[in-house]
VEXDO-604571 format. One record per residue: residue number from 1; residue in three letters; x, y, z of N, C-alpha, C in turn. Coordinates in steps of 0.02 Angstrom, whole numbers, plus 32768, in hexadecimal, padded with zeros to 4 digits. Example, Ala and Ser with C-alpha at 12.3 -4.5 7.8 and 13.67 -1.06 7.14 Angstrom:
VEXDO-604571
nr, rest, n.X, n.Y, n.Z, ca.X, ca.Y, ca.Z, c.X, c.Y, c.Z
1, ala, 8294, 7EE4, 8186, 8267, 7F1F, 8186, 8294, 7F5B, 8186
2, ser, 8282, 7F90, 8162, 82AC, 7FCB, 8165, 8285, 8002, 818A
This chain:
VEXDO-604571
nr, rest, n.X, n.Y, n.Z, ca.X, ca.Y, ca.Z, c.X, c.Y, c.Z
1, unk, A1B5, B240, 084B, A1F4, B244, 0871, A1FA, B289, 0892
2, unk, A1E6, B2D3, 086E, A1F2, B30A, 0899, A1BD, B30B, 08D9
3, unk, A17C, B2E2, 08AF, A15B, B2E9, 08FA, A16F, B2C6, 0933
4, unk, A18A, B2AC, 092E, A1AB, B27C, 096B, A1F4, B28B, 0982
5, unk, A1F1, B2C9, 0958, A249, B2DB, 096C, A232, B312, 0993
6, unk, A205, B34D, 097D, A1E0, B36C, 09A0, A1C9, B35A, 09E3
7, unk, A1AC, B330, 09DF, A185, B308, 0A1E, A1BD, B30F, 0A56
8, unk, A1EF, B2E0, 0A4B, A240, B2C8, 0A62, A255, B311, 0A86
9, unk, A253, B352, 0A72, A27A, B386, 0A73, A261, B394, 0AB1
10, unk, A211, B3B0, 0A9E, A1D8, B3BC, 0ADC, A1D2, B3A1, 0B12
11, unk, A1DD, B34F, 0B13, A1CE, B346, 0B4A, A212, B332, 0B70
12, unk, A254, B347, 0B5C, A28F, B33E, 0B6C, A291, B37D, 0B9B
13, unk, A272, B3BC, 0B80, A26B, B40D, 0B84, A241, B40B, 0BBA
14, unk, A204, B3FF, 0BB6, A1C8, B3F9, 0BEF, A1C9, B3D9, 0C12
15, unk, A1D3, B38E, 0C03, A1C2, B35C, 0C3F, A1E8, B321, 0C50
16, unk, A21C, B33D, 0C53, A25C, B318, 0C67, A253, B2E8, 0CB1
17, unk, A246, B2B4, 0CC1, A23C, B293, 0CEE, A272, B28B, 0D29
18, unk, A263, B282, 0D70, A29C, B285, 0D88, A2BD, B23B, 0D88
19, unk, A2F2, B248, 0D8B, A31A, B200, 0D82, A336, B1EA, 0D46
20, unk, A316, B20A, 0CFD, A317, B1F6, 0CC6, A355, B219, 0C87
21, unk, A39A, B203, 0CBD, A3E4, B231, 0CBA, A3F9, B202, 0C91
22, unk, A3F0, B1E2, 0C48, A41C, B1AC, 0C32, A434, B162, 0C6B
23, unk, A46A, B15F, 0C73, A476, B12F, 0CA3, A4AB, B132, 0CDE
24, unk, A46E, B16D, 0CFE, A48A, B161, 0D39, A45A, B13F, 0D69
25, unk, A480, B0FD, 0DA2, A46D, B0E1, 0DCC, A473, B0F5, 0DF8
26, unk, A43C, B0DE, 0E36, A442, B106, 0E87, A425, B0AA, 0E9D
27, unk, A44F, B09F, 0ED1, A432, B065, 0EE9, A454, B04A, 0F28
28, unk, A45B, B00F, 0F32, A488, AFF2, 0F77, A48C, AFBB, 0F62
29, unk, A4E2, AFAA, 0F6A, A4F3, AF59, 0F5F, A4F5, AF28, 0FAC
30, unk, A4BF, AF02, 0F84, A4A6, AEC7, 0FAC, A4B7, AE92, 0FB2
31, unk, A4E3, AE7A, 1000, A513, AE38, 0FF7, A4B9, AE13, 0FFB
32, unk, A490, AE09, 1016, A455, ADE8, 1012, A439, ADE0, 0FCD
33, unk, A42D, AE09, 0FB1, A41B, AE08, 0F5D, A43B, ADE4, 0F45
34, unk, A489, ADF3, 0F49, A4BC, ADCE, 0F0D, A4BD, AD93, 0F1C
35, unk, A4AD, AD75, 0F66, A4AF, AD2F, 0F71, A46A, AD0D, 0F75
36, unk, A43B, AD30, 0F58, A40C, AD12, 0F4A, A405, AD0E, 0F02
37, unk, A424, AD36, 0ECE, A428, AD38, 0E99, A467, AD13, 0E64
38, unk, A490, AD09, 0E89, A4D8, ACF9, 0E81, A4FB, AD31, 0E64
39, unk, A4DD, AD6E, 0E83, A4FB, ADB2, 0E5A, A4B6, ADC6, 0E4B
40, unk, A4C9, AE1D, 0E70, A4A8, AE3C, 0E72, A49C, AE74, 0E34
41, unk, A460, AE69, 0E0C, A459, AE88, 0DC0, A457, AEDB, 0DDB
42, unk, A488, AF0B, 0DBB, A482, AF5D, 0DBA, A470, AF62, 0D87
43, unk, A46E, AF5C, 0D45, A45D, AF75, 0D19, A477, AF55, 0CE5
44, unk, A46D, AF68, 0CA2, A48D, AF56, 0C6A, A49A, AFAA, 0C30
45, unk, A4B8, AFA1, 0C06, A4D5, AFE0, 0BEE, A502, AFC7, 0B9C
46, unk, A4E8, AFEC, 0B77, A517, AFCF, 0B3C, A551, B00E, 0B24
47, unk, A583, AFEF, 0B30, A5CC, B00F, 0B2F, A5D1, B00F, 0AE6
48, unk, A604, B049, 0ACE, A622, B043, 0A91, A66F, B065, 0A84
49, unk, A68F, B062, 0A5E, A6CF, B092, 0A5C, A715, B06F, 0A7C
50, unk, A729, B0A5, 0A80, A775, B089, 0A9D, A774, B0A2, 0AF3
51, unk, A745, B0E1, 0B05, A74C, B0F1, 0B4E, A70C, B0FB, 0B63
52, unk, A700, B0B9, 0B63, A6A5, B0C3, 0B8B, A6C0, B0C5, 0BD8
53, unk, A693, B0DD, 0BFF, A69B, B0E1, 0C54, A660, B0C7, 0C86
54, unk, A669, B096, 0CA7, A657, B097, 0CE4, A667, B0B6, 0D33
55, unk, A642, B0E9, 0D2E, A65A, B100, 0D7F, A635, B0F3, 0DB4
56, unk, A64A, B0FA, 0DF8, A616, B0DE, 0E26, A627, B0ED, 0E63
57, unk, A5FE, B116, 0E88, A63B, B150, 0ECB, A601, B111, 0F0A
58, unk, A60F, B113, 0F4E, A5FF, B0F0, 0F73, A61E, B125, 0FAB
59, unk, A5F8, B10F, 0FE5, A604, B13B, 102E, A61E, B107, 1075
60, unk, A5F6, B0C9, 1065, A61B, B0A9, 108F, A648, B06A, 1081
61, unk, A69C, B094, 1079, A6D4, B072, 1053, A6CC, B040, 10A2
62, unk, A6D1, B042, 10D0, A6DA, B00F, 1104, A6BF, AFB6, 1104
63, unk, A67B, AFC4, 1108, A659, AF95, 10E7, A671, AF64, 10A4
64, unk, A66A, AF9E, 107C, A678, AF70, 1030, A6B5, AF48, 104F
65, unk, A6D8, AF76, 1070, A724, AF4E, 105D, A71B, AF18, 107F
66, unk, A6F1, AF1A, 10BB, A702, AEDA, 10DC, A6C9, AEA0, 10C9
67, unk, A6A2, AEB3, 1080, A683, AE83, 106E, A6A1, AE7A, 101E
68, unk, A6E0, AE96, 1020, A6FA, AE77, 0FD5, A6D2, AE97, 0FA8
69, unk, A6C2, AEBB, 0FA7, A685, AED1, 0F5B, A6A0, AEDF, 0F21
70, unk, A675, AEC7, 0F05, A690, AEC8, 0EB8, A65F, AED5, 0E97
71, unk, A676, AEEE, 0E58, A63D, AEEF, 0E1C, A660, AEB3, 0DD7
72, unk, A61D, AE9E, 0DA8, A646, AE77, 0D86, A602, AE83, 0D4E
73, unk, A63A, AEA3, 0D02, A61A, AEA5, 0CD9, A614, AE61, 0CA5
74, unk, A5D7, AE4F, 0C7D, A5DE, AE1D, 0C42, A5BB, AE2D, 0C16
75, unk, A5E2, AE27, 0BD3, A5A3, AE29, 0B98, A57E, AE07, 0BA2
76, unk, A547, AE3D, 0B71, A516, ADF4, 0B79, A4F6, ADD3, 0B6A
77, unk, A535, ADBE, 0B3E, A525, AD73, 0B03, A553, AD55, 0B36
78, unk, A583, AD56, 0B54, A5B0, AD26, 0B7D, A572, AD25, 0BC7
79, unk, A55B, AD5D, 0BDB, A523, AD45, 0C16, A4EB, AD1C, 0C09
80, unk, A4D1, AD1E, 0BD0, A492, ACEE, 0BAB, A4A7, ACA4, 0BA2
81, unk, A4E0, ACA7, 0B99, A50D, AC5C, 0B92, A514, AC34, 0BCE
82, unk, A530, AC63, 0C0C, A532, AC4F, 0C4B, A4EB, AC2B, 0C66
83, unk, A4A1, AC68, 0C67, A474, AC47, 0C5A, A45D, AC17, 0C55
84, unk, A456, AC1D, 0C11, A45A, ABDB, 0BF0, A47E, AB8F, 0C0A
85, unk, A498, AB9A, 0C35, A4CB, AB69, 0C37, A4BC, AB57, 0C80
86, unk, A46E, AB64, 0C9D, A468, AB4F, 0CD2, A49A, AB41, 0D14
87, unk, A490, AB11, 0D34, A4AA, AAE2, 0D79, A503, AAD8, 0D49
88, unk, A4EF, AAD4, 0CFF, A546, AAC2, 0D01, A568, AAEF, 0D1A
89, unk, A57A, AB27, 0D2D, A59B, AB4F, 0D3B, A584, AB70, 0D86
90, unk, A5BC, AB60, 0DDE, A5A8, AB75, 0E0C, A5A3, ABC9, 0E01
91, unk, A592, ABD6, 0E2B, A59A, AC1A, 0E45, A5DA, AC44, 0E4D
92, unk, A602, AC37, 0E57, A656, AC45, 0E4D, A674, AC3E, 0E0E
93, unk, A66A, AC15, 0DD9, A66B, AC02, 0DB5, A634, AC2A, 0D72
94, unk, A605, AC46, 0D89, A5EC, AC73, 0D6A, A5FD, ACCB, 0D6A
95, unk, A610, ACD0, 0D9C, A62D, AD1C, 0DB1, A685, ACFF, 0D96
96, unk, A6AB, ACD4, 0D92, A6E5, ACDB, 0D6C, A6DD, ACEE, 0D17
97, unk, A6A2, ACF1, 0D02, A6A1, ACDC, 0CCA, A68B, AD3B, 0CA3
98, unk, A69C, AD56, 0CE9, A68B, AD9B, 0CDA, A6C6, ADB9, 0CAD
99, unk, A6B1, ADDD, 0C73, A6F0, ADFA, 0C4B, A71A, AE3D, 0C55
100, unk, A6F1, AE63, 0C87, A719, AE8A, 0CB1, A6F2, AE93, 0D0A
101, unk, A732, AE8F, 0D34, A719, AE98, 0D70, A742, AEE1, 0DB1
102, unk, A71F, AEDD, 0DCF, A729, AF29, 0DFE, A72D, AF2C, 0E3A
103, unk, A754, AF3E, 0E62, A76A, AF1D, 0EA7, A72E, AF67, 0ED1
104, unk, A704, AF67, 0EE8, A6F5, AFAA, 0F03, A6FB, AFC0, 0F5C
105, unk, A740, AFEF, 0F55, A75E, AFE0, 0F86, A77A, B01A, 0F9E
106, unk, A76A, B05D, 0F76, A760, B0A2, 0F6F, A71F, B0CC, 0F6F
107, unk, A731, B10A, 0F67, A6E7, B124, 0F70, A6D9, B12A, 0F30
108, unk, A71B, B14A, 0EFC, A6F8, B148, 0EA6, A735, B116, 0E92
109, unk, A70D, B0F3, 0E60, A726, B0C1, 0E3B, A717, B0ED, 0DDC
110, unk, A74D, B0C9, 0DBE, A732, B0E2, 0D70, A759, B08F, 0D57
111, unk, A735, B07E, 0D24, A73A, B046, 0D06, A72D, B04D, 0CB6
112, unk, A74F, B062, 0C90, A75C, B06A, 0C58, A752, B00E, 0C22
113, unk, A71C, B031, 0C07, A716, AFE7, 0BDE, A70E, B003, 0B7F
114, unk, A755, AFD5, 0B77, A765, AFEF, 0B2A, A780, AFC4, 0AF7
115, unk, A78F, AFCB, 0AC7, A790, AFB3, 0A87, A74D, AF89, 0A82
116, unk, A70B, AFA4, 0A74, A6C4, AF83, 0A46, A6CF, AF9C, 0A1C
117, unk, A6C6, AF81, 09E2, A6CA, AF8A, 09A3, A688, AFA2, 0993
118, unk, A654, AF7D, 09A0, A611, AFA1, 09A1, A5F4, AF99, 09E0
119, unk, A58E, AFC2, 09E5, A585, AFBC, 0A1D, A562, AF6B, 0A3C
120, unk, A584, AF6B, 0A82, A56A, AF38, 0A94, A557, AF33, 0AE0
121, unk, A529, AF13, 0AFC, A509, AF0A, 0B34, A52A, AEF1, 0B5F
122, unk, A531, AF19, 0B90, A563, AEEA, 0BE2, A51F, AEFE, 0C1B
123, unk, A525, AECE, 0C43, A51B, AEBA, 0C88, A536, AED1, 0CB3
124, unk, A526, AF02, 0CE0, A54D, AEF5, 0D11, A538, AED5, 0D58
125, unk, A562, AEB6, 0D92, A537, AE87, 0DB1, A579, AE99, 0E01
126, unk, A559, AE9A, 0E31, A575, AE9D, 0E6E, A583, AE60, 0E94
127, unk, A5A7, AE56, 0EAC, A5D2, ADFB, 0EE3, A5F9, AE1E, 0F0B
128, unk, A5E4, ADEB, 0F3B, A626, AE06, 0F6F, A641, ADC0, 0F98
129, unk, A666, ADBD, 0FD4, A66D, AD8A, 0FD5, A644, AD52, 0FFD
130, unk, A606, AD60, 100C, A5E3, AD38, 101E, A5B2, AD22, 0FE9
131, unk, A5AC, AD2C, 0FA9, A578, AD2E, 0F75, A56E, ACF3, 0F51
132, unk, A5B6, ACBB, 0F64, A5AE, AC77, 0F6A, A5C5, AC43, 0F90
133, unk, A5AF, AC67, 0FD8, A5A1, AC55, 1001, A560, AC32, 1047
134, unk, A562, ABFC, 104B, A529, ABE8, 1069, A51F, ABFA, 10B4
135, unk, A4F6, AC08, 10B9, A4D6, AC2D, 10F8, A4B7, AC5B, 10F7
136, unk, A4C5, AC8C, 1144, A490, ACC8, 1142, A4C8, ACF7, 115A
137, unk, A4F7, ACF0, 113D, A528, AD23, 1179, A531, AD5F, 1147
138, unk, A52A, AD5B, 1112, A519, ADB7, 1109, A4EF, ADE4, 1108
139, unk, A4BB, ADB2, 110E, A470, ADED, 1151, A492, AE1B, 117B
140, unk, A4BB, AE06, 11A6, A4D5, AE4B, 11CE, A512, AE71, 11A8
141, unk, A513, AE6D, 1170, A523, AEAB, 113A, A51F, AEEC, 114B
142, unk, A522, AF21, 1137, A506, AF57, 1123, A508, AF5E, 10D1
143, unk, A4D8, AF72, 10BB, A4D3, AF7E, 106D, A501, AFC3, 1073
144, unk, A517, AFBB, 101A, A546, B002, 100C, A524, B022, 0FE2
145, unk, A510, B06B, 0FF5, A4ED, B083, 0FCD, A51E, B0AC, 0F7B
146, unk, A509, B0A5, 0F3E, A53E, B0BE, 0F10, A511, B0F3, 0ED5
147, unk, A53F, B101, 0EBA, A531, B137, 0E7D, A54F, B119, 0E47
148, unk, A520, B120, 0E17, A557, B0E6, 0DD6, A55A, B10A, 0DA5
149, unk, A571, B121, 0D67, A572, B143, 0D36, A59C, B117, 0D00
150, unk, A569, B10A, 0CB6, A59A, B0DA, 0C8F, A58D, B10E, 0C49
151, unk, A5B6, B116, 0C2A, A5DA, B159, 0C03, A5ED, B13C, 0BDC
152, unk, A5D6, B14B, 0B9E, A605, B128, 0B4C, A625, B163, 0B38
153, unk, A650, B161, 0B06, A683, B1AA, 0B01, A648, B1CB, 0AC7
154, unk, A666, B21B, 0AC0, A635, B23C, 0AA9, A667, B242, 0A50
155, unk, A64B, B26A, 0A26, A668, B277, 09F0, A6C4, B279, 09F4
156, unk, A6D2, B292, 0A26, A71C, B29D, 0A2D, A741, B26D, 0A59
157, unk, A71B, B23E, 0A50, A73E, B1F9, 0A77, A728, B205, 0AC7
158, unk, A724, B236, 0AEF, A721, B23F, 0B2E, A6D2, B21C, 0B5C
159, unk, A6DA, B20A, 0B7D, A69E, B1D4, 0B99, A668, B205, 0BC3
160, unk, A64A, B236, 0BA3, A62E, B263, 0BB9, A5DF, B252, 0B7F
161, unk, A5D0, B219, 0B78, A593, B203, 0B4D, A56A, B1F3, 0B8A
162, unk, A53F, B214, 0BA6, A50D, B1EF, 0BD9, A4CE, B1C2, 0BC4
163, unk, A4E6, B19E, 0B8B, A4AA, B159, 0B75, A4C1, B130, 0B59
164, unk, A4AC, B103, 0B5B, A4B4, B0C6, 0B38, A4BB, B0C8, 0ADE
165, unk, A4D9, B0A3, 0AC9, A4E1, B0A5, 0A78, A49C, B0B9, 0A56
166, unk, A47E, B07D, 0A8B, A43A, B063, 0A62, A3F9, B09E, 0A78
167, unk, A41B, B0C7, 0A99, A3DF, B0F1, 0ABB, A3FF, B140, 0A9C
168, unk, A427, B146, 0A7D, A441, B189, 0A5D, A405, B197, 0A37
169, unk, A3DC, B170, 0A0C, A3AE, B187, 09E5, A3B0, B1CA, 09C2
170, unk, A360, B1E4, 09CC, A347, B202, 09A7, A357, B252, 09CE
171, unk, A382, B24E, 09F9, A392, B295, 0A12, A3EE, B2B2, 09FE
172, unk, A403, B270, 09FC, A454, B26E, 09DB, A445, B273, 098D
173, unk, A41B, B256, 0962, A414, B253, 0917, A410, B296, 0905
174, unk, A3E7, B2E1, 0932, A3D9, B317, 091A, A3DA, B342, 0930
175, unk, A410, B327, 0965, A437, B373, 0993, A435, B3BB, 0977
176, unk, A464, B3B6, 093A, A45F, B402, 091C, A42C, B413, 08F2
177, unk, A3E7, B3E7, 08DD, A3A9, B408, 08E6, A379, B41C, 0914
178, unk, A38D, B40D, 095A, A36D, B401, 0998, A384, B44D, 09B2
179, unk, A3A7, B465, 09A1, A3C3, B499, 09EB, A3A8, B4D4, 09D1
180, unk, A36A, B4DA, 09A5, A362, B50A, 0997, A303, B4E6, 09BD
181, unk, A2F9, B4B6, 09A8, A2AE, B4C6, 09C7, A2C3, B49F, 0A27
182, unk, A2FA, B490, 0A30, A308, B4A1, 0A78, A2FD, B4DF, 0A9A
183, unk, A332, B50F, 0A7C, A32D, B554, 0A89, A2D1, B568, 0A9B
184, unk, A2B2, B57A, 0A73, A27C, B583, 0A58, A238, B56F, 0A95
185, unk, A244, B528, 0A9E, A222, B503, 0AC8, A21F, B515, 0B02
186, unk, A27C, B512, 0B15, A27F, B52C, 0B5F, A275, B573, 0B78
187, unk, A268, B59E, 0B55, A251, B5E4, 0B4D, A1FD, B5E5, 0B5C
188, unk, A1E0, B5B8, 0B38, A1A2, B5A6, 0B55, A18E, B58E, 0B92
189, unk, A1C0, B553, 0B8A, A1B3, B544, 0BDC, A1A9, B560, 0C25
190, unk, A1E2, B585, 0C01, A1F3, B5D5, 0C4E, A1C9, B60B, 0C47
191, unk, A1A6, B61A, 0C0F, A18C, B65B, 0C04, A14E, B646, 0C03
192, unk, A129, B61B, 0BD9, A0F0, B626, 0BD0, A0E8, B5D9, 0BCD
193, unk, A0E9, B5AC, 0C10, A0C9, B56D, 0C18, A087, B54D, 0BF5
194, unk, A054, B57B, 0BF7, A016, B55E, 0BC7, A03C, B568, 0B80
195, unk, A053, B599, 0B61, A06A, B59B, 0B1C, A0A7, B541, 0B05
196, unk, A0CA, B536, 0B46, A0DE, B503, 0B2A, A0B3, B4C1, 0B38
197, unk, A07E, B4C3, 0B62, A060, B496, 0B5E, A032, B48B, 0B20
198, unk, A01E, B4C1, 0B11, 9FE4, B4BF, 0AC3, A022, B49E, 0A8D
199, unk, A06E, B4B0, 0A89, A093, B4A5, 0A65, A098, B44E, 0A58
200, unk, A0AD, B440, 0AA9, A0AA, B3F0, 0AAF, A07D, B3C8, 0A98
201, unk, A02C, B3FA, 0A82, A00B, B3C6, 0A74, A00A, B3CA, 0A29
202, unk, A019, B3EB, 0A12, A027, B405, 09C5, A065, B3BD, 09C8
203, unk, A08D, B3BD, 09CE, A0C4, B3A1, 09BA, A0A3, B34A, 09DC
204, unk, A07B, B352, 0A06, A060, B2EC, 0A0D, A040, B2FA, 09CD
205, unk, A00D, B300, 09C2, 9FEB, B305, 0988, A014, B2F8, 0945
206, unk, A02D, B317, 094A, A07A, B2F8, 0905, A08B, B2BC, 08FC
207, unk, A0B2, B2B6, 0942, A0C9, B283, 0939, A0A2, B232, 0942
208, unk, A051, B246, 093D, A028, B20F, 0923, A00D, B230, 08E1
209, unk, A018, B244, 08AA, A00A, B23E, 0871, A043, B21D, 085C
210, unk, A01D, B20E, 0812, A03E, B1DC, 07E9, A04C, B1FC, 07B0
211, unk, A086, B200, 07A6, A0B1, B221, 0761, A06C, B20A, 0710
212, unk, A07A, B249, 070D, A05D, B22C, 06CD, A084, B223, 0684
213, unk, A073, B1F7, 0667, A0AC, B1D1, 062F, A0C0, B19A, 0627
C-alpha cells in the first residue's frame, strides 16, 4: 500500500497530465448528437452529500436559447432501466424520466444536486428541442461550446470536492500523510529533475513488490 501511495504522490508531483483536473468537461452541445442519440451523453459523475454541484458556463447564450437547451441528469440505476426498456419508451418519454433537469439559457448555470445519502452515479445527457424530432433541421445549428465542473462538497459541506466519490481514493485516504512527501517531491521536481526521476523509479519499484507476511 505505501508503495502505491508513493507511486500516487510522484506521479501527481511529476506527471500530471493535461486535462486530468478531476471533472472538469470542455466540449460542445450537439443538437445533431442528441438527435442521433436521443440525448447527447456528457459524462457521468457520482454525487454525494447534501450540496454536490453541477456548473456549466457557455458563450453562446443566443443559440442555446433558441434551441431550448437543456441538460438532464439520471441515476443510473433509473438510466439502465430506461435502457433496458427498449422501443417501450419514445424519446420524449425517456428524457421526462430525467430526475433532475436544466434549462441552459445563461452563460453560468449551477445546479445543486442534494440529499444522497450515499455515493451514487448520475448521467448527465444534453436535448434540445429538436432531439426528438424527425428530420434534418438542426444541421444548421450551431453547436454550443461549454465548460462543465461537477463538485461534491468537501469536509465542511461546501462543494469544492473536484472528484467523484468513487475516485477520492488513495490520495483523499492519506492526505495528512501525503503533504510531507508532496512537499519533498516537488522540491525535486524544480531543483533537481533527474533526482526526482531516479526517485519515481524507486517508488514504481515498490509499488510492484509484494508485502511480505
Amino acid at each position: 500500500m505505501r508503495g502505491l501511495r508513493l507511486l500516487a504522490v510522484a506521479l501527481t508531483c511529476c506527471w500530471w497530465p493535461p486535462g486530468s483536473q478531476g471533472k472538469t468537461l470542455r466540449g460542445s452541445f450537439s443538437s445533431a448528437a442528441a438527435r442521433d442519440a436521443q440525448g447527447q451523453s456528457i459524462g457521468h459523475f457520482e454525487f454525494h452529500g447534501d450540496h454536490a454541484l453541477l456548473c456549466v458556463r457557455i458563450n453562446n447564450i443566443a443559440v442555446a436559447v433558441g434551441k431550448e437547451a437543456k441538460l438532464y441528469l439520471f441515476q443510473a440505476q433509473e438510466w439502465l432501466k430506461l435502457q433496458e426498456g427498449g422501443p417501450e419508451y419514445s424519446c420524449s418519454e425517456k428524457l421526462s424520466k430525467a430526475q433532475l433537469t436544466m434549462a441552459v439559457n445563461q452563460t453560468e448555470h449551477n445546479l445543486t444536486v442534494s440529499q444522497i445519502p450515499y455515493p451514487q452515479k448520475w448521467h448527465v445527457f444534453y436535448a434540445d428541442k429538436y432531439t426528438c424530432r424527425e428530420g434534418g433541421e438542426e444541421s444548421q445549428m450551431e453547436d454550443v461550446p461549454f465548460e462543465m465542473m461537477l463538485l461534491n462538497p468537501d469536509a465542511e459541506g461546501n462543494p469544492f470536492d473536484h472528484f467523484s466519490a468513487g475516485e477520492s481514493g488513495i490520495l483523499k485516504e492519506h492526505t495528512p500523510i501525503l503533504l510531507f512527501d508532496i512537499l519533498l517531491l516537488k522540491s525535486e521536481c524544480a531543483f533537481s529533475p533527474g533526482l526526482a526521476t531516479w526517485t519515481i523509479s524507486i517508488y514504481v519499484r515498490r509499488a510492484g513488490e509484494t508485502p511480505s507476511g
